[in-house]
C-alpha positions, 0 to 999 in steps of 0.5 A: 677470624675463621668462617665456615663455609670457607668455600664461595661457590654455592653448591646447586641445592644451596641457595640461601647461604648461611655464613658463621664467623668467629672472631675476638671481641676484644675492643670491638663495639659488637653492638654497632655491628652492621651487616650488608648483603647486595641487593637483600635484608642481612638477618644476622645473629650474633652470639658470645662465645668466651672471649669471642663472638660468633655471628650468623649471617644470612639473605631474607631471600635466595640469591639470585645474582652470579656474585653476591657479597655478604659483608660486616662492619665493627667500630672499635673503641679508638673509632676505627671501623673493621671489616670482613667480606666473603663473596658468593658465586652461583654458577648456575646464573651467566 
């Protein structure tokens, strides 16, 4: 898996975060993807790339929390589910 930004603490002018992740597809049920973003609306976009596929994911609203965690699941073919999480911090929130 590669994502970009790599980087978790939101720059002042950043509150709306987009992530992309690029990963292979290979076995993995793409289409029951599930996408979870604490306490908002996940708006995800998922493309094929190749043999990979590339997926957007964002809130439908600014952060407002200190953390907040984006995070997606994948069953595969055998019924095992895979997961990736990528944590943002604001500063600016104590």
């Amino acid at each position: 898996i590669t994502e970009l930004p790599t980087a978790t603490l939101l720059a002042d002018d950043v509150l709306q975060p987009e992530l992309t992740l690029t990963f292979g597809a290979e076995n993995l049920e793409v289409s029951r993807m599930q996408c979870f973003i604490q306490g908002d609306t996940c708006v995800s976009n998922v493309m094929p790339d190749k043999d990979d596929v590339v997926v957007t994911i964002k809130g439908s609203k600014r952060l407002t929390r200190r953390r907040t965690l984006y995070t997606i699941t994948i069953p595969d073919a055998e019924g095992d589910w895979h997961w990736y999480s990528h944590l943002w911090i604001n500063p600016n929130v104590h």
